[in-house]
C-alpha positions as CSV (number, residue, x, y, z in Angstrom):
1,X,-27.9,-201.4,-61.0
2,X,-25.0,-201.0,-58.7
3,X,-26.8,-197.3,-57.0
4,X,-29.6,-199.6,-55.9
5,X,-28.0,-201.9,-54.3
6,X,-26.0,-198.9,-52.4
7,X,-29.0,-197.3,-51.5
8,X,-30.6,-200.4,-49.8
9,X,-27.6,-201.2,-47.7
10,X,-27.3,-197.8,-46.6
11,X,-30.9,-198.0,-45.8
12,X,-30.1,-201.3,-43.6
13,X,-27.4,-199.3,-41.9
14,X,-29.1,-196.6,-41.2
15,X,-31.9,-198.7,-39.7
16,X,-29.8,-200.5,-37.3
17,X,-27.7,-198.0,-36.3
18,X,-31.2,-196.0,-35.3
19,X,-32.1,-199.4,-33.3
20,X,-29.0,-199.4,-31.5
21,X,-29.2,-196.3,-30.6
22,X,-32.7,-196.7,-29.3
23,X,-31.4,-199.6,-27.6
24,X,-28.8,-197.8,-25.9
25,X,-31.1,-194.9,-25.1
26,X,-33.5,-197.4,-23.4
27,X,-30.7,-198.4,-21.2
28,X,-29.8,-195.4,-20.3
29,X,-33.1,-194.1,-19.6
30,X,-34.0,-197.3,-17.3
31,X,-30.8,-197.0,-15.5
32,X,-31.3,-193.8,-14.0
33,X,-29.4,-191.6,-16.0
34,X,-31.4,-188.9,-17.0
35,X,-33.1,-188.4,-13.9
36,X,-32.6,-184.9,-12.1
37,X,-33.5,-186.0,-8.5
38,X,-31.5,-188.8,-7.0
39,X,-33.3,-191.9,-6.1
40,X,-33.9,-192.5,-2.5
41,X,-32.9,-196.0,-1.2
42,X,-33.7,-197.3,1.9
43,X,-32.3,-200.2,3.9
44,X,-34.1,-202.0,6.7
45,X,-31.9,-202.7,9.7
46,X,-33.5,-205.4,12.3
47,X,-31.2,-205.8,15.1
48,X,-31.7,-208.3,17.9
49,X,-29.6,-208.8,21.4
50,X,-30.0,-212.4,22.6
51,X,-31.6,-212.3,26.2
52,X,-29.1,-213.0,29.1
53,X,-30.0,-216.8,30.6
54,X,-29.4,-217.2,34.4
55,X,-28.2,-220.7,34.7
């Protein structure tokens, strides 16, 4: 009775230990991590001079 009950919560572990993992994974993937090339970013500059009044 008892090697039942063993092999169903090691079962459970495993399983959420494979989901964290995957989770983790995920994360890591989306952030960027794996990527070979680095990921271009580009920032818009607007400058404007205020005209010059005559008073």
């Amino acid at each position: 009775m008892e090697d039942g009950k063993s092999v169903a919560s090691n079962f459970i572990w495993a399983l959420a230990l494979i989901i964290i993992v995957g989770i983790i994974m995920g994360a890591l993937y989306y952030g960027g991590v794996f990527s070979s090339k680095p990921q271009k970013q580009e920032i818009e500059v607007d400058i404007k001079v205020p005209g010059a009044s005559n008073s």
